[in-house]
Each structure stands twice: as C-alpha cells, then as structure tokens.
N, C-alpha and C positions, 0 to 999 in steps of 0.2 A: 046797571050801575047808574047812580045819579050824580051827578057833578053841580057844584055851585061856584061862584065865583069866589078870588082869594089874590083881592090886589097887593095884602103882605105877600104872600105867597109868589107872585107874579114882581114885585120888587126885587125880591130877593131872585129870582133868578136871574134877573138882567142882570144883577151883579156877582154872579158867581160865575168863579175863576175856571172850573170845571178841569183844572188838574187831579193828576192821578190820587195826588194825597187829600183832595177836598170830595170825596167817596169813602164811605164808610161799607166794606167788604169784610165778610166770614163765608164762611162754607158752606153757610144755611143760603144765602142770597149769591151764592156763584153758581152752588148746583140748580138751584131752583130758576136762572136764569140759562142754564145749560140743558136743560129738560126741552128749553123754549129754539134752543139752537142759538144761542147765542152767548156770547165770552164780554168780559167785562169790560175789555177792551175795547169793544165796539158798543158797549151802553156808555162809557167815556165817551167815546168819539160822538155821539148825535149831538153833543155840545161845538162840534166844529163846523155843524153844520145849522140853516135856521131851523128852531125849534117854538112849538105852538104849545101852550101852558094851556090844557083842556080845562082844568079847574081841582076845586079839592074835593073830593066822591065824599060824597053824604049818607050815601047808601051805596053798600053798607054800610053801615057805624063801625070804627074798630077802634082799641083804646088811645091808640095814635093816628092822630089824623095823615092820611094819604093821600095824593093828588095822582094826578094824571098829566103827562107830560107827549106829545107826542112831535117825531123826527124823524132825521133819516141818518141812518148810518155812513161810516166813509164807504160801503160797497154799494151806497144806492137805496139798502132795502129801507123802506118805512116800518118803523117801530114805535109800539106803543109802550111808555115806563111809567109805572107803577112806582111811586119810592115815599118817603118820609124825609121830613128836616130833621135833623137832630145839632143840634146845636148852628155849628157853621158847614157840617158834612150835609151829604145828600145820601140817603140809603138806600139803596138802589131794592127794592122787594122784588119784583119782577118784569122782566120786559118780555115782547112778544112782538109776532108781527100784528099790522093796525088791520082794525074789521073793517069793514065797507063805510060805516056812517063815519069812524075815525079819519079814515081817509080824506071823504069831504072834506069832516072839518079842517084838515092839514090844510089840503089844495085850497079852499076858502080863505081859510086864515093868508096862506100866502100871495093868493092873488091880490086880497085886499092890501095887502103890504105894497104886495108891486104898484097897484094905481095909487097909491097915498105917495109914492115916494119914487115916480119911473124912473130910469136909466139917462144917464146925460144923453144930449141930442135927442131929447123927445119935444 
C-alpha cells in the first residue's frame, strides 16, 4: 500500500465529532470488520483515543479514495482503519490490528507530539 499526504483529509478529521451517528455502518463493513475481530464499537472508540492520519493510499487505486487512519482502541489494542468520507460520515471499510512499520509510525507520530507539546512541570 502507498499512502500520500491529504491535509483536506487530515482537517477534516480534527474536526470530526466521531459520534455513533457520524459512521456510516451496513452489514457489508460490520462483517468484514468482524472477520478482523473487531466490533464497531471499538472502531468508534480509537476516536477517544489519540489517533495518527497515515495518509490517503494511492495504491491501490479504488473508485473512492481511501485513507488510512491509525489508533488505539479503549482495550489498548492498536488498530489500523481503512475507511472512506462520504459526505460528513466516515465509512468505516476495514480495521485490523497494525503491522510493524504501522506501529512505528503510531509511536513516532506520538512521541513527536509529546516533545512538541510536554506535560506541565516539564
């Protein structure tokens, strides 16, 4: 998978509400996330948690562009989503747990957050 950057993309998630109703869910992308061991529930929830915007996949090509989003769930686990904008939803195509380089980038992305912006009394 190739990823490019996607600062619309990346706006728009800072501001998304990431309520139950701002997911766009059918039976096609519950099962196909239940394959992965995962419930919808908990592709909701890595919004309550901080989450790192890999980019929008270039490759492959699909007729709707896709991104990559990667998090962590409320049990802990890191998870990598797959999903689409559609309008003001977010459509959740598939989540999974994160591969190794995915991982990095998590931990990277979040360290560098932590030294941009440390903890009071630093």
């Amino acid at each position: 998978m190739r990823l490019v950057a996607d600062e619309g993309m990346a706006a728009w998630l800072d501001t998304f509400p990431a309520a139950a109703e701002d997911f766009e869910w059918d039976a096609g992308n519950r099962s196909k996330n239940l394959k992965h061991g995962v419930h919808a529930e908990e592709v909701e929830g890595l919004f309550r948690e901080p989450i790192v915007f890999a980019g929008r996949i270039a490759e492959p090509l699909h007729d709707e562009p896709r991104s990559l989003l990667l998090g962590r769930d409320p049990d802990g686990r890191l998870l990598a989503l797959i999903f689409m904008r559609r309008g003001e939803k977010l459509r959740p195509i598939s989540c999974r747990r994160m591969r190794r380089k995915e991982r990095r980038v998590y931990e990277d992305a979040l360290q560098s957050e932590r030294e941009k912006d440390p903890p009071a009394g630093r």
